[in-house]
C-alpha atoms as a printed R data frame, in Angstrom:
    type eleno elety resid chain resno       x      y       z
1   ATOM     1    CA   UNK     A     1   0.000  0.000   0.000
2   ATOM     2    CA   UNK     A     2   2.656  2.561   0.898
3   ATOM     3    CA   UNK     A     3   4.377  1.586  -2.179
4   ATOM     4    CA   UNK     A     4   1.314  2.449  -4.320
5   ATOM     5    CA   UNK     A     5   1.066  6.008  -2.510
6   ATOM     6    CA   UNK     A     6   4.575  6.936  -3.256
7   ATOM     7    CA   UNK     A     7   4.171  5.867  -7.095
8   ATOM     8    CA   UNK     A     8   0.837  7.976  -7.097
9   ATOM     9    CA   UNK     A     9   2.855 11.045  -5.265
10  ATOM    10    CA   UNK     A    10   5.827 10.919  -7.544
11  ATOM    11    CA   UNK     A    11   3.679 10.357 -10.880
12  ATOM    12    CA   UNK     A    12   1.673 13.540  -9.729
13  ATOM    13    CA   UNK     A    13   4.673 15.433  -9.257
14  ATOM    14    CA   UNK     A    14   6.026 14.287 -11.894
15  ATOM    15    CA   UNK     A    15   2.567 15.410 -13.880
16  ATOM    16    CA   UNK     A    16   2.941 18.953 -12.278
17  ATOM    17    CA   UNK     A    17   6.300 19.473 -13.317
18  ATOM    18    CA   UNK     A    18   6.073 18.419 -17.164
19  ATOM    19    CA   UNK     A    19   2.614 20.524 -17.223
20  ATOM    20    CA   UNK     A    20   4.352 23.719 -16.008
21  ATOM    21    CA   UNK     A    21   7.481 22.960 -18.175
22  ATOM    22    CA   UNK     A    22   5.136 22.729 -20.998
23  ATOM    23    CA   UNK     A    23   3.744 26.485 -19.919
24  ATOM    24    CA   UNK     A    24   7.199 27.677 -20.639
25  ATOM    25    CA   UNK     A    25   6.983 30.311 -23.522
26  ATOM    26    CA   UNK     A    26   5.024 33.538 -24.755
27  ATOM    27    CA   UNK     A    27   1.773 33.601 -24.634
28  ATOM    28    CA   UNK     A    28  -0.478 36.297 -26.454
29  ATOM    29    CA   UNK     A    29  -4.140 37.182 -26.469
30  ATOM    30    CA   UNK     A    30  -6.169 41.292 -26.753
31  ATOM    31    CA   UNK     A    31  -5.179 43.672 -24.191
32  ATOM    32    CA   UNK     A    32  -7.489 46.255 -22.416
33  ATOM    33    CA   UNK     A    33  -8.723 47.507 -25.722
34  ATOM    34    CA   UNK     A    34  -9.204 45.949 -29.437
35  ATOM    35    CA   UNK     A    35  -6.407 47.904 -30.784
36  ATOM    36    CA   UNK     A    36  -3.710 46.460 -27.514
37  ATOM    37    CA   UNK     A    37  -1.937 43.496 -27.680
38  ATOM    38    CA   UNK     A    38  -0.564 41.790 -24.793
39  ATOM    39    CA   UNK     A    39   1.958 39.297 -24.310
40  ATOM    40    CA   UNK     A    40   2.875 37.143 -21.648
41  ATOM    41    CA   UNK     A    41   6.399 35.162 -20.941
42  ATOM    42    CA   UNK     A    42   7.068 32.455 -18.213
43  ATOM    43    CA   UNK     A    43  10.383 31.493 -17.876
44  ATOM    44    CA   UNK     A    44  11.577 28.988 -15.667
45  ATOM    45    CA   UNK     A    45  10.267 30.432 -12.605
46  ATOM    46    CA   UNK     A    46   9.867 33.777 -13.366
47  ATOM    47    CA   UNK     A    47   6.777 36.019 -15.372
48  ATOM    48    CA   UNK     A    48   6.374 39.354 -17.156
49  ATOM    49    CA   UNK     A    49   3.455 41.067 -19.288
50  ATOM    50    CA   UNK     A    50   3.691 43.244 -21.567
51  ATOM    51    CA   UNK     A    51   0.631 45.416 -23.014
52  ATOM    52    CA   UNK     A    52   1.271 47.709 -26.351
53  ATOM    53    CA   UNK     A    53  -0.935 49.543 -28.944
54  ATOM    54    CA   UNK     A    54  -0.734 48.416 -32.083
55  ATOM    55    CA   UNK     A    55  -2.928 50.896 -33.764
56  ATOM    56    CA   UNK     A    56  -1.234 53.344 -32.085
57  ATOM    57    CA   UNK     A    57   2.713 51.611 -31.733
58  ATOM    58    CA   UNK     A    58   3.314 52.563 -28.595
59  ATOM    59    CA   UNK     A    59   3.930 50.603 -24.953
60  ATOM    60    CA   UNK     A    60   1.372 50.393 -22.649
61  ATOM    61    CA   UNK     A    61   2.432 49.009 -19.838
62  ATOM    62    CA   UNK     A    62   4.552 45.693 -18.350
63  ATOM    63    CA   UNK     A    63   4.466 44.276 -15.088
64  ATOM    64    CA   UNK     A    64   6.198 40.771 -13.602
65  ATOM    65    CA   UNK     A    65   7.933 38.233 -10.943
66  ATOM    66    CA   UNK     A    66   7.945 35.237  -9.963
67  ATOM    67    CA   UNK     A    67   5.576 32.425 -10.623
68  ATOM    68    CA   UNK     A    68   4.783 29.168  -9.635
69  ATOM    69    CA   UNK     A    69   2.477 26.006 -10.286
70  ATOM    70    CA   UNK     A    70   0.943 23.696  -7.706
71  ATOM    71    CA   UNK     A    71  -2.181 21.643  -8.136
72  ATOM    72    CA   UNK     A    72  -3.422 23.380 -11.000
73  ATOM    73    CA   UNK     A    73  -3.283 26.718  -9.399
74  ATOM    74    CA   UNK     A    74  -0.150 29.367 -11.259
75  ATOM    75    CA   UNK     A    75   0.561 32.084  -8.450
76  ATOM    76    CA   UNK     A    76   2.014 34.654  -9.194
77  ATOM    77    CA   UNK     A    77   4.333 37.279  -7.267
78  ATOM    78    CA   UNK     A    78   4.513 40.468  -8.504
79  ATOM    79    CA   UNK     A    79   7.385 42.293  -7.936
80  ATOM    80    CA   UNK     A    80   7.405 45.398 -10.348
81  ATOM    81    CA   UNK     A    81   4.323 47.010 -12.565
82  ATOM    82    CA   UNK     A    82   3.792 49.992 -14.257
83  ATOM    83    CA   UNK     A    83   0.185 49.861 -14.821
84  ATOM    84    CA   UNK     A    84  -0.046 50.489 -10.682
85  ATOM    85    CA   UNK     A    85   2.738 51.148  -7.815
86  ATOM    86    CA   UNK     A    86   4.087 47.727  -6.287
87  ATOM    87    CA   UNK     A    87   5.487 49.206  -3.194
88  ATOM    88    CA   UNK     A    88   5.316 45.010  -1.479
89  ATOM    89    CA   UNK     A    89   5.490 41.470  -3.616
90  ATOM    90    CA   UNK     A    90   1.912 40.638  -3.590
91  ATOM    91    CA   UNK     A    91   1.266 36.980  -4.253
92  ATOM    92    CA   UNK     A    92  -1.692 36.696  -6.738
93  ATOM    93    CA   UNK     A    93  -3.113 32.699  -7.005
94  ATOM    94    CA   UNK     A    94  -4.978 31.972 -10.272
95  ATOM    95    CA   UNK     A    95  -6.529 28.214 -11.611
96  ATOM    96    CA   UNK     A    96  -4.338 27.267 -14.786
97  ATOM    97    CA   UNK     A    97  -5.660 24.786 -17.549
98  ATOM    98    CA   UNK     A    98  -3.782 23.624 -20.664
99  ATOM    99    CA   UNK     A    99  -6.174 21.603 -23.079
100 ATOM   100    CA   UNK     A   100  -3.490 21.596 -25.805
101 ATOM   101    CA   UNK     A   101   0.312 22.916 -26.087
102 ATOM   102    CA   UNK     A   102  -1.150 26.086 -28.267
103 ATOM   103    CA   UNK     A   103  -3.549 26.978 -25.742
104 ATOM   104    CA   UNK     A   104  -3.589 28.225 -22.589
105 ATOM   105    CA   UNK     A   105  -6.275 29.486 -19.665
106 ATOM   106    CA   UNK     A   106  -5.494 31.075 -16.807
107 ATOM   107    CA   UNK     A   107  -8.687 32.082 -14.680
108 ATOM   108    CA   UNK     A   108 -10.880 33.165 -17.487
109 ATOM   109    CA   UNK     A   109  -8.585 34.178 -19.810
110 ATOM   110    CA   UNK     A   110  -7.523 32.503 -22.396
111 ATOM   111    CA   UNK     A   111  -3.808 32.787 -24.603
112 ATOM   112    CA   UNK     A   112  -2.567 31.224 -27.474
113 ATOM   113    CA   UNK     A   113   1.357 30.386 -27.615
114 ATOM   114    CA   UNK     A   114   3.545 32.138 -29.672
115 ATOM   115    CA   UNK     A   115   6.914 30.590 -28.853
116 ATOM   116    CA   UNK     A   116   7.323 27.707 -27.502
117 ATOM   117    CA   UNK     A   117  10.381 28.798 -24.996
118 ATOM   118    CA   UNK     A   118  12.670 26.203 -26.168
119 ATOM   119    CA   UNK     A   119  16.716 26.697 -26.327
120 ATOM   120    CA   UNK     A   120  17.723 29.395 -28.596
121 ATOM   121    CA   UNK     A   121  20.171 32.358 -29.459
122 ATOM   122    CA   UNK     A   122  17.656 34.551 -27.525
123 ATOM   123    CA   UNK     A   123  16.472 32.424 -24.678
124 ATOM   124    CA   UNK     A   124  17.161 33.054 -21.290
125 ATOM   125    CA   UNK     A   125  17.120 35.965 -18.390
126 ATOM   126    CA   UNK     A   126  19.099 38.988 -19.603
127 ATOM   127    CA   UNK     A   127  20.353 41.443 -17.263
128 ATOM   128    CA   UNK     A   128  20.064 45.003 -18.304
């Protein structure tokens, strides 16, 4: 018995892991208004959002920090915004869904991938 509770604790962790691996990437659905855009990256452990006009070409707003996954529940810890002073890392807990690798929900949103966050010349934190 305590054998078959360990397999069905690692397989779910193991579940957990490869589902937020596979959340790695950008994401992109409409901003605030038709005309915005807004993309989202996770990273291995870490999350930023961008918002920008494209009507208009011009930035809107970003905002990011660090994220997590746990039982099909993303939080995330926001640590700098300019859409509204972070003056403390407020943690933010959302329900995350995947039905396929292009498509992803978190609370009632929903975002299509755009990259797929694999290895490449550009992958990575940079440090400006």
């Amino acid at each position: 018995m305590k054998t078959l509770i360990t397999l069905l604790l690692i397989s779910t962790s193991l579940f957990l892991n490869g589902q937020s691996q596979s959340m790695l990437g950008a994401w992109e659905r409409q901003g605030s208004e038709a005309s915005h855009q807004v993309i989202l990256i996770l990273t291995d452990g870490f999350w930023s959002f961008t918002e920008y006009s494209i009507e208009q070409k011009n930035f809107v707003g970003t905002m990011g920090g660090a994220w997590n996954l746990q039982d099909g529940t993303i939080s995330y810890t926001y640590e700098f915004s300019t859409f509204a002073e972070v003056l403390q890392k407020q943690l933010l807990p959302t329900a995350a869904s995947q039905e396929n690798s292009d498509q992803l929900t978190l609370g009632d949103t929903r975002w299509t991938r755009v990259d797929a966050g694999k290895p490449g010349a550009l992958n990575g934190a940079w440090i400006i």
